[in-house]
C-alpha positions as CSV (number, residue, x, y, z in Angstrom):
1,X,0.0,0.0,0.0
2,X,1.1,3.2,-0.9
3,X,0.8,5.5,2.2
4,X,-0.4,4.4,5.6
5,X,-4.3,3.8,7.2
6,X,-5.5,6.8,8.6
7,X,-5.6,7.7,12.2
8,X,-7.7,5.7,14.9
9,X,-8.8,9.5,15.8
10,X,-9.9,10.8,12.9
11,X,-13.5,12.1,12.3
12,X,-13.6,12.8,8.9
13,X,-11.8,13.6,5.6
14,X,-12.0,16.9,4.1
15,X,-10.9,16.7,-0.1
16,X,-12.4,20.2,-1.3
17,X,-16.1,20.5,-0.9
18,X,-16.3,16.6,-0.1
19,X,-16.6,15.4,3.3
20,X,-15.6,11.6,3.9
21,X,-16.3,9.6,7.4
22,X,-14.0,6.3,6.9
23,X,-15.5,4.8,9.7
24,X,-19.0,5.1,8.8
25,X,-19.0,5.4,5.2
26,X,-20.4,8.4,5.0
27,X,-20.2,11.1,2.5
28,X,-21.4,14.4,2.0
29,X,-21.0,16.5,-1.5
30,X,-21.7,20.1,-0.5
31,X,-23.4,19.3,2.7
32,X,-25.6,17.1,0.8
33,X,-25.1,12.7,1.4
34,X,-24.7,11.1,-1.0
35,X,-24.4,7.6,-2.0
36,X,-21.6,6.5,-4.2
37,X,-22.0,2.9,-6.3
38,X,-19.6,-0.2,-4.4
39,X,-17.1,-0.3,-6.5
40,X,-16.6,3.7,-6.6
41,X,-17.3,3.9,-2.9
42,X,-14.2,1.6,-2.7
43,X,-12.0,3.4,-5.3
44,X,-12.7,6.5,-3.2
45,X,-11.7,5.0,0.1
46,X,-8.4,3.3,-1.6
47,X,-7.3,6.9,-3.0
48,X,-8.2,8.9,0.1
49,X,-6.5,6.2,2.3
50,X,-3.1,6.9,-0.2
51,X,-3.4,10.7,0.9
52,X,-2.8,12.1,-2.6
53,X,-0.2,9.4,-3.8
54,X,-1.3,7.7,-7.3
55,X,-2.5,3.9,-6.9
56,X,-1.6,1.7,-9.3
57,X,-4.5,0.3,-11.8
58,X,-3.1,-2.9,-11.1
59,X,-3.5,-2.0,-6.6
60,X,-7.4,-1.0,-7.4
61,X,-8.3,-4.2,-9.3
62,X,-7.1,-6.1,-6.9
63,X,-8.2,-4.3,-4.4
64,X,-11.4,-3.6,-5.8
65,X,-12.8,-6.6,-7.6
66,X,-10.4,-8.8,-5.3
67,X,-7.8,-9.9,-8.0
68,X,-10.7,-11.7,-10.3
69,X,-10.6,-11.0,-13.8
70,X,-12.1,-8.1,-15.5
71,X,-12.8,-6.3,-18.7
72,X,-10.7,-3.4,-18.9
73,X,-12.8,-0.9,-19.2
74,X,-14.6,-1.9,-15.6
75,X,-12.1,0.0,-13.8
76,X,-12.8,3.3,-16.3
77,X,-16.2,2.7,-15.7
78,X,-15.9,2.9,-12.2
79,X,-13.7,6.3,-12.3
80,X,-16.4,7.6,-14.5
81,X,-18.9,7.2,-11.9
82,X,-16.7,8.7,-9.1
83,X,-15.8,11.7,-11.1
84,X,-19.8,12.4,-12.6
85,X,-20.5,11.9,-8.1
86,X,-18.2,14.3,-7.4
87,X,-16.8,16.7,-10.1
88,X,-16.5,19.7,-10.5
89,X,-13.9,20.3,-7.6
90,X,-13.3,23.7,-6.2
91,X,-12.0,26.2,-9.2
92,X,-13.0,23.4,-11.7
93,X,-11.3,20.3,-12.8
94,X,-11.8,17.0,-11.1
95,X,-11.1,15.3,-8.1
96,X,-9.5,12.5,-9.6
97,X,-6.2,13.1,-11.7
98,X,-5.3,10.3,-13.6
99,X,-1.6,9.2,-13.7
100,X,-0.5,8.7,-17.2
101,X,0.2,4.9,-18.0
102,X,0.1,4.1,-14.0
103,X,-3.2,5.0,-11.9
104,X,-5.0,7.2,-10.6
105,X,-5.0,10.1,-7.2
106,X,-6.6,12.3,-5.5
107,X,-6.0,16.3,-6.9
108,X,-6.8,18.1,-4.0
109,X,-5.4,18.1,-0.5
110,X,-6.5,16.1,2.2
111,X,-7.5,17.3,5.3
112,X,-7.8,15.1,8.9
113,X,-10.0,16.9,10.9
114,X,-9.7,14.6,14.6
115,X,-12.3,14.6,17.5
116,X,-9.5,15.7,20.3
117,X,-8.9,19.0,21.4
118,X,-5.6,20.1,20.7
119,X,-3.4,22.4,23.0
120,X,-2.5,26.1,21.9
121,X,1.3,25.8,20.5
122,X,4.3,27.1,22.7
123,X,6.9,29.5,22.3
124,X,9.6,27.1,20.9
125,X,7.4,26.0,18.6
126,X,6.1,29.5,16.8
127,X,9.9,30.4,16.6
128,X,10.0,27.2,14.4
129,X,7.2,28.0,12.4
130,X,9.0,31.6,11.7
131,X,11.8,30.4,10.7
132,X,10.5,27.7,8.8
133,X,8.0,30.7,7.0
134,X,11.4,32.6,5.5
135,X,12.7,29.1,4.2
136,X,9.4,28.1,3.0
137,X,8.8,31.4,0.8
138,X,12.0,31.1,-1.1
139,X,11.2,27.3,-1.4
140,X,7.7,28.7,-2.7
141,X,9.1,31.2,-5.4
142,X,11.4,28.4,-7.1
143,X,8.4,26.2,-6.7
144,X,6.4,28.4,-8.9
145,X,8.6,28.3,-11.4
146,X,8.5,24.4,-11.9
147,X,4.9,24.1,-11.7
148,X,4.6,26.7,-14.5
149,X,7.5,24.7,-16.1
150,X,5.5,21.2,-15.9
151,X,2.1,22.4,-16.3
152,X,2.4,21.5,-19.9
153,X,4.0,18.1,-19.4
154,X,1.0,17.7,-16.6
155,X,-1.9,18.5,-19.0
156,X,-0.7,16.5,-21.4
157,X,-0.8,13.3,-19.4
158,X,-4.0,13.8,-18.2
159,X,-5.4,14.4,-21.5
160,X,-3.9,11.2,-23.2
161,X,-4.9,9.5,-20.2
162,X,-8.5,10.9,-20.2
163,X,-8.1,9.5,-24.2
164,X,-7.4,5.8,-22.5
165,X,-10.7,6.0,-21.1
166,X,-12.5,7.5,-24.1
167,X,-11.5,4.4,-25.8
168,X,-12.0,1.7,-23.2
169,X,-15.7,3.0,-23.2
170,X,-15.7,4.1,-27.3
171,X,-15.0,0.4,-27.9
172,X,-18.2,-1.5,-25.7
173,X,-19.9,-0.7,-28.3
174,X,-22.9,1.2,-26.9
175,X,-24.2,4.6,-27.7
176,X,-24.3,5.7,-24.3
177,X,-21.1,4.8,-24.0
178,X,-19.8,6.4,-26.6
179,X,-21.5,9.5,-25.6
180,X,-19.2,9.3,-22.4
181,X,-16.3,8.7,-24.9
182,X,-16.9,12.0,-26.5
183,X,-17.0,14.0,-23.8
184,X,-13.9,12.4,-22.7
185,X,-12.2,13.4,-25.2
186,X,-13.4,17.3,-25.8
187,X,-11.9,17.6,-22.2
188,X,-8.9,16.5,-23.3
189,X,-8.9,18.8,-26.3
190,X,-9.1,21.3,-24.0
191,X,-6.3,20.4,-22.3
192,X,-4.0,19.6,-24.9
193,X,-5.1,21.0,-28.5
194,X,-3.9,19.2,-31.0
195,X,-2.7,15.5,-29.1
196,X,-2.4,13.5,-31.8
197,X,-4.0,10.6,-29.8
198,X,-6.7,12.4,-29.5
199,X,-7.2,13.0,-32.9
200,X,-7.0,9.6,-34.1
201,X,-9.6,8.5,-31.3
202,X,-11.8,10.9,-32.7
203,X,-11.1,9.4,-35.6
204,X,-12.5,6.2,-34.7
205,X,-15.6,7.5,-32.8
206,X,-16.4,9.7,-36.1
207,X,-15.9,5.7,-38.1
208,X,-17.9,3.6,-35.6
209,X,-20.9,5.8,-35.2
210,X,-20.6,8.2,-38.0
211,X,-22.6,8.1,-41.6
212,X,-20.8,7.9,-44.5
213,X,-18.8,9.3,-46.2
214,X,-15.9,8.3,-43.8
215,X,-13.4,10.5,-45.6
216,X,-13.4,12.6,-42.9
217,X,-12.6,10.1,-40.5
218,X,-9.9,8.7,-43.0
219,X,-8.0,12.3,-42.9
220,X,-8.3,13.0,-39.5
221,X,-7.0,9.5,-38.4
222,X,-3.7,9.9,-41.3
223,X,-3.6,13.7,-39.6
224,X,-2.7,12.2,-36.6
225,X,-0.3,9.5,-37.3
226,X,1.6,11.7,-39.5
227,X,1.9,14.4,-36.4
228,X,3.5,11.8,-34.2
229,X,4.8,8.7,-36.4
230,X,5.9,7.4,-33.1
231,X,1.8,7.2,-31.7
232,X,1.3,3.3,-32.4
233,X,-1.9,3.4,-31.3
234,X,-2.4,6.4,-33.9
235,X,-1.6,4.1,-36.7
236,X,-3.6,1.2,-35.3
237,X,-6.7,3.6,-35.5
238,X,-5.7,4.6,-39.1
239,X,-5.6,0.6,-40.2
240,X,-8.9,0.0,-38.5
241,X,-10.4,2.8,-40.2
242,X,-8.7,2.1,-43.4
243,X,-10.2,-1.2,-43.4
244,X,-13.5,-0.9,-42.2
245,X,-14.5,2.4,-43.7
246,X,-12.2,3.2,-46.8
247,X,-11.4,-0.4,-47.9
248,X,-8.0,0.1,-48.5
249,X,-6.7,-3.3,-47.4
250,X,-3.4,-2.8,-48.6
251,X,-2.6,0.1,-46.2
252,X,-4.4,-1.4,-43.2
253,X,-2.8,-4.7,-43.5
254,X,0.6,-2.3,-43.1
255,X,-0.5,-0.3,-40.4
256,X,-1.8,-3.6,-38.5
257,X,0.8,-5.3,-39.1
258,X,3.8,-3.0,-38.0
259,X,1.9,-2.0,-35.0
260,X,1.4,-5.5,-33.7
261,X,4.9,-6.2,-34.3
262,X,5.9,-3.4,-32.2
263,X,3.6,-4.1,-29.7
264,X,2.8,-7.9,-29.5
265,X,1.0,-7.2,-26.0
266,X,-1.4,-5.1,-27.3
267,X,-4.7,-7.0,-27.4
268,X,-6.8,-4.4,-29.2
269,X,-4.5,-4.3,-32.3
270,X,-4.0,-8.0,-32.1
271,X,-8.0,-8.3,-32.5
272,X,-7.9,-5.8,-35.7
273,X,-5.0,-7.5,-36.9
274,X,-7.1,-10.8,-37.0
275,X,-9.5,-9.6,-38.4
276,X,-8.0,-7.6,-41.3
277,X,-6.4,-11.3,-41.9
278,X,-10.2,-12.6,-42.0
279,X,-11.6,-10.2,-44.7
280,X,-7.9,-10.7,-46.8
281,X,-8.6,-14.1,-47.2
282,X,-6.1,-15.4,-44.5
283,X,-8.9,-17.2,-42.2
284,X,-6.3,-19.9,-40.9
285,X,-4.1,-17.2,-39.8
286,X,-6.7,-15.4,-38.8
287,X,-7.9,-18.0,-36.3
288,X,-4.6,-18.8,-35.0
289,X,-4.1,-14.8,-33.8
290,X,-7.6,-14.8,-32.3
291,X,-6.9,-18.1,-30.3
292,X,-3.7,-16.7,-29.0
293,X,-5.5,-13.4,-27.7
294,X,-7.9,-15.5,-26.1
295,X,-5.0,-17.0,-24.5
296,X,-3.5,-13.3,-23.3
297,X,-6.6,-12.9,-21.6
298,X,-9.7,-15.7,-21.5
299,X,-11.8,-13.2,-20.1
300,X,-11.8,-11.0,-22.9
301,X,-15.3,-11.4,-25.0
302,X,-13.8,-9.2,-27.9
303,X,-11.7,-12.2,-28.6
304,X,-14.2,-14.9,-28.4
305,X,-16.9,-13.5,-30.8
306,X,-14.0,-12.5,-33.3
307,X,-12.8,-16.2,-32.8
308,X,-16.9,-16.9,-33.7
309,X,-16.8,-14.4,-36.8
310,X,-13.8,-16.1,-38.1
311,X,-15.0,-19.7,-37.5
312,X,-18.2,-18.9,-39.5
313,X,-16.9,-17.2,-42.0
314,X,-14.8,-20.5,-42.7
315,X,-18.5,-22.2,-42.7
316,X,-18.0,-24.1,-39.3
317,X,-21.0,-22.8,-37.4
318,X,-21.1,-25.1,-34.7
319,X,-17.4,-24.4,-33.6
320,X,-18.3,-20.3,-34.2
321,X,-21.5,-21.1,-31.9
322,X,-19.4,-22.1,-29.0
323,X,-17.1,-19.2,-29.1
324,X,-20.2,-16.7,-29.4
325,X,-22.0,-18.4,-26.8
326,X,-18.7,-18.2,-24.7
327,X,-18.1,-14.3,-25.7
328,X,-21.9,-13.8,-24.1
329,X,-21.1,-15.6,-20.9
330,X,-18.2,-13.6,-20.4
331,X,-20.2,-9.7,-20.8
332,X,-24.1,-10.7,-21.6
333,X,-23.7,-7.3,-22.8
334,X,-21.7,-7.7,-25.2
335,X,-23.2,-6.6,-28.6
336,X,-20.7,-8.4,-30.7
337,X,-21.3,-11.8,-29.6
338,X,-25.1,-11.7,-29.6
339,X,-24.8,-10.4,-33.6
340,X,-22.9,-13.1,-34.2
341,X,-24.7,-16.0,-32.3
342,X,-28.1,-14.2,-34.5
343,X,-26.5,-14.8,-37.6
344,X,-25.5,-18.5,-36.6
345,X,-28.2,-19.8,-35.4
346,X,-30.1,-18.8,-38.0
347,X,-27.3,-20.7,-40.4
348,X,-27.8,-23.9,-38.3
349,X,-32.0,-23.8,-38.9
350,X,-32.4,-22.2,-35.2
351,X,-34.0,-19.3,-36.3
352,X,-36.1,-18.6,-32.9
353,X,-33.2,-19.1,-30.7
354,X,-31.6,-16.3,-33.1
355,X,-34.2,-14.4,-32.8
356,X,-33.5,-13.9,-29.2
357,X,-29.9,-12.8,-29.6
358,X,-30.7,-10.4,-31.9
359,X,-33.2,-9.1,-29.4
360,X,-30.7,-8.9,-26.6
361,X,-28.3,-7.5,-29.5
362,X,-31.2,-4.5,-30.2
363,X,-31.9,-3.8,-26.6
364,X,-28.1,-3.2,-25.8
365,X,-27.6,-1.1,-28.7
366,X,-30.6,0.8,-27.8
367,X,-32.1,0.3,-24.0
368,X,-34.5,3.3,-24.1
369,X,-37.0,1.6,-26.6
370,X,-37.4,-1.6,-24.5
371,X,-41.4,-1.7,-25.0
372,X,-40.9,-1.4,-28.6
373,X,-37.6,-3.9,-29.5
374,X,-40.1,-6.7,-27.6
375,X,-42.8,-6.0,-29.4
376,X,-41.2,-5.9,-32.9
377,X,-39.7,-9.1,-31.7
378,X,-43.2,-11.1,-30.9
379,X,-44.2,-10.1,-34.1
380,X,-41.2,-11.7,-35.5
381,X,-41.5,-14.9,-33.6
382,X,-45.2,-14.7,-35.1
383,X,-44.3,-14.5,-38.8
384,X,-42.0,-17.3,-38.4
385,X,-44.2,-19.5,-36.5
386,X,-47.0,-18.9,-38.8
387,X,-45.1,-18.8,-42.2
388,X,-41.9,-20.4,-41.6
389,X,-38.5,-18.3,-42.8
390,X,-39.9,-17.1,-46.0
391,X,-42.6,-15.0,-43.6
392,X,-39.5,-14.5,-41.2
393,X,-37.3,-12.5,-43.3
394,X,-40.2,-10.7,-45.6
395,X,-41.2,-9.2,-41.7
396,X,-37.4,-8.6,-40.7
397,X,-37.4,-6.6,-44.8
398,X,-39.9,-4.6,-43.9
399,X,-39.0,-3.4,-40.7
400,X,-36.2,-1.6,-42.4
401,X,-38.0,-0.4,-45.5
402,X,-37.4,3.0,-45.1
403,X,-34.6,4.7,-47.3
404,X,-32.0,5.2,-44.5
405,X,-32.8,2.4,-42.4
406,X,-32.1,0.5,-46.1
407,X,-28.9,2.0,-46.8
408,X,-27.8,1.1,-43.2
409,X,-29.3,-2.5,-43.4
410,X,-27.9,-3.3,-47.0
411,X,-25.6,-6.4,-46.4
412,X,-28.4,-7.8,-43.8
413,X,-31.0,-7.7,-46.5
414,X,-28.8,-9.5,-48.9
415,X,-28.4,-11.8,-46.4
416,X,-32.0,-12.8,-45.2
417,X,-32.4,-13.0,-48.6
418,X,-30.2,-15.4,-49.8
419,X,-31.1,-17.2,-47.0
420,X,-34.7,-18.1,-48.9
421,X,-33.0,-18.7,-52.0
422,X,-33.3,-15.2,-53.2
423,X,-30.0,-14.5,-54.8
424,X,-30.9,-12.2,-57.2
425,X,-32.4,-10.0,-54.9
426,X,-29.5,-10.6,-52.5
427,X,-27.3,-9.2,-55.5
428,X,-29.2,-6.5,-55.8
429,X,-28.5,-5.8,-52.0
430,X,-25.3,-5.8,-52.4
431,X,-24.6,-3.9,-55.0
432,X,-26.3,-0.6,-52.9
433,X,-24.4,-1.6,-50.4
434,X,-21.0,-0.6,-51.9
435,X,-22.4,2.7,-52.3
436,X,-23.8,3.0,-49.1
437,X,-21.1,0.8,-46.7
438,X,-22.7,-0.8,-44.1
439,X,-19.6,-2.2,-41.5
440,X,-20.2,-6.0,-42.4
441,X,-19.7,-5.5,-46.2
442,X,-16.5,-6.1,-45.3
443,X,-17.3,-10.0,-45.0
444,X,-19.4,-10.1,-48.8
445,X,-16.6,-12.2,-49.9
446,X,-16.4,-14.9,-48.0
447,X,-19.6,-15.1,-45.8
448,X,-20.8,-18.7,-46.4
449,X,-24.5,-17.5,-47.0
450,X,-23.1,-15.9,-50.5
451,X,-21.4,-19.0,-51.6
452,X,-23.7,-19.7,-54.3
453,X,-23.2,-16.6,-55.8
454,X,-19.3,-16.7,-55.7
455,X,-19.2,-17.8,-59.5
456,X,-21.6,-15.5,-60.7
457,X,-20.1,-12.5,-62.6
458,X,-21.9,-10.1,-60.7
459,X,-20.9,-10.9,-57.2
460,X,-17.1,-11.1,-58.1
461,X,-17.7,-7.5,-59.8
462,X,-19.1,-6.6,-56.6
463,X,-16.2,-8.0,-54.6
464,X,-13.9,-6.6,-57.4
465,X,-14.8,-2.7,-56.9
466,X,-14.3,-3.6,-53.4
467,X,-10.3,-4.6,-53.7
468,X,-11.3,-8.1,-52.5
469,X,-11.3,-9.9,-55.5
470,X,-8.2,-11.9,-55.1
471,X,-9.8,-13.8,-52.1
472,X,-12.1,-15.3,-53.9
473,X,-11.6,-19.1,-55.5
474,X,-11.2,-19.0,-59.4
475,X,-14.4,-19.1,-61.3
């Protein structure tokens, strides 16, 4: 532990306008109690107890979730709900500075305020305290000077720490998350114009939740890895994007690559990395880098529904149903996982049970329309029941009938399509899709529910003004 318990005597803690009884738990935000989550109650306690000293991310989880496994982004979560209890702090800013690459602390001072009376101090001791004074003024002014010197380096670190967090949350996958994410990183605009980390994160909110074009998010992402060529995670973002949005697989797969040869450790470019290798062609490859992330961290469900994309896409649902089912079991909110477990199970003739991950897959993505995501789902279960798939997929067609919801829904159309035999209409699907770019075009060529069209002239034309032509078998 990095500074010792606090006194038997004390009363309370005093950290700005926040009052803190560790005895009872109790705490008061402007005079006001309030009630802090568990986890953040217990963050709180752990940085008070340190008096100011930063705790190690590493201290917190263990002390926190009692060395058990975690997602990443639980311990951001957790300082997201301390700071939104607390902040702002006295003269603005937050309570809780984050320590780049290490922790986290408390900003402010702490005050002990004990229950015993305290005797006035004697002679000897004011004489002390004078002389002390002239030392401590000098002391002050060079001080000063180094503060103003660092304050730079200081805002700096918390900005491209603040980004950290912006992207733990960014990458969940969840609108209100990423509405966190954003306002994560303005703050650390403000703190540091131009951080090239920040940048490319914006960059990859701008591609996740953006509408095309994605040009914009293409420059700004190259903007930033060509300020600071030595920002790996820069150029990971820019071969994400790259591939996802601007299908330009030949740059990615650089990007990617270099990156994860830098940084081998790096789980989030490791997961990019395999699936850039997916979409290439390169599924063997592809599985063999997703197994060994699950091995880096077995509690990761990121890895587990890629390992599930990647299995299916080599037509081996059942395999690629275990890994989603095991992704789901390690977040049940994880949005990937239940996509993925929709689209197989509806490829191994279990179209109900599909139906109910891509329910818990709509009410992740969007928890405010509850009421209406379960209704539209009974009326699913209905069509299916009562008309088998064919009445299944013309209900899921014309729930997303509308010109945007179309453009957005292209490579899902051409896929409940084919699904009933429809491949002309699938075509037709796709072929809007290029212009419109829904994220799982990416998989046209070698999604197993297109493999009847894979010799017809106008799919491989389709794949071909897409730059994926060469992973495609010979006609």
């Amino acid at each position: 532990m990095m500074g010792s318990q606090l006194g038997a005597g004390t009363v309370k803690i005093r950290v700005g306008d926040v009052v803190w009884n560790p005895a009872t738990r109790q705490l008061h935000v402007h005079g006001q109690p309030l009630k802090l989550p568990r986890r953040a109650e217990e963050c709180f306690a752990i940085l008070v107890e340190a008096r100011g000293a930063p705790v190690s991310r590493e201290e917190l989880h263990q002390r926190i979730w009692g060395g058990a496994i975690r997602e990443e982004s639980s311990l951001a979560h957790t300082i997201v709900a301390l700071r939104k209890a607390l902040d702002p702090a006295p003269g603005g800013g937050s309570y809780i500075d984050t320590v780049a690459r290490y922790g986290y602390r408390i900003a402010l001072d702490i005050e002990e305020e004990s229950g015993s009376e305290t005797a006035p101090p004697s002679l000897g001791i004011l004489r002390k305290v004078w002389a002390w004074t002239a030392v401590g003024l000098a002391v002050l002014a060079l001080a000063t000077s180094v503060v103003l010197w660092n304050g730079r380096s200081q805002r700096r670190q918390e900005a491209e720490s603040r980004v950290i967090e912006a992207l733990s949350l960014l990458r969940l996958a969840r609108p209100e998350e990423a509405t966190r994410a954003r306002l994560l990183l303005d703050s650390a605009s403000r703190l540091a114009p131009g951080l090239p980390v920040a940048l490319a994160a914006s960059a990859e909110l701008d591609a996740r939740y953006g509408k095309p074009p994605f040009d914009a998010a293409v420059a700004l992402a190259r903007r930033a890895a060509n300020a600071d060529p030595d920002c790996a995670e820069c150029r990971a973002i820019l071969g994400y994007i790259l591939m996802t949005r601007d299908w330009n697989w030949k740059q990615a797969g650089e990007h990617l690559r270099a990156v994860n040869a830098r940084e081998p450790a790096a789980i989030q470019w490791r997961l990019w990395y395999a699936q850039w290798l997916s979409v290439a062609g390169s599924l063997t490859e592809a599985e063999q880098v997703a197994r060994a992330a699950i091995a880096q961290n077995p509690a990761l469900p990121q890895a587990r529904s890629l390992l599930a994309s990647i299995l299916f896409l080599q037509d081996r649902p059942a395999e690629a149903y275990q890994a989603g089912v095991a992704s789901t079991i390690a977040d049940d909110f994880h949005l990937a996982g239940h996509q993925w477990l929709a689209r197989i199970l509806i490829r191994l003739d279990r179209d109900e049970q599909g139906l109910r991950h891509r329910l818990k897959a709509l009410l992740i993505w969007d928890p405010g329309n509850a009421a209406y995501h379960n209704e539209y789902n009974a009326r699913l279960v209905n069509a299916l029941k009562s008309g088998g798939r064919p009445a299944l997929v013309q209900a899921l067609l014309e729930e997303v009938s509308d010109p945007s919801s179309m453009a957005a829904h292209r490579y899902h159309r051409a896929t409940w399509k084919a699904s009933i035999g429809d491949y002309d209409g699938a075509l037709e699907e796709l072929k809007a899709g290029v212009v419109s770019r829904p994220f799982h075009m990416i998989y046209t060529a070698r999604d197993p529910a297109f493999a009847p069209l894979r010799s017809r002239p106008a799919f491989r034309e389709i794949v071909r003004q897409f730059g994926l032509a060469h992973t495609l078998p010979p006609a």
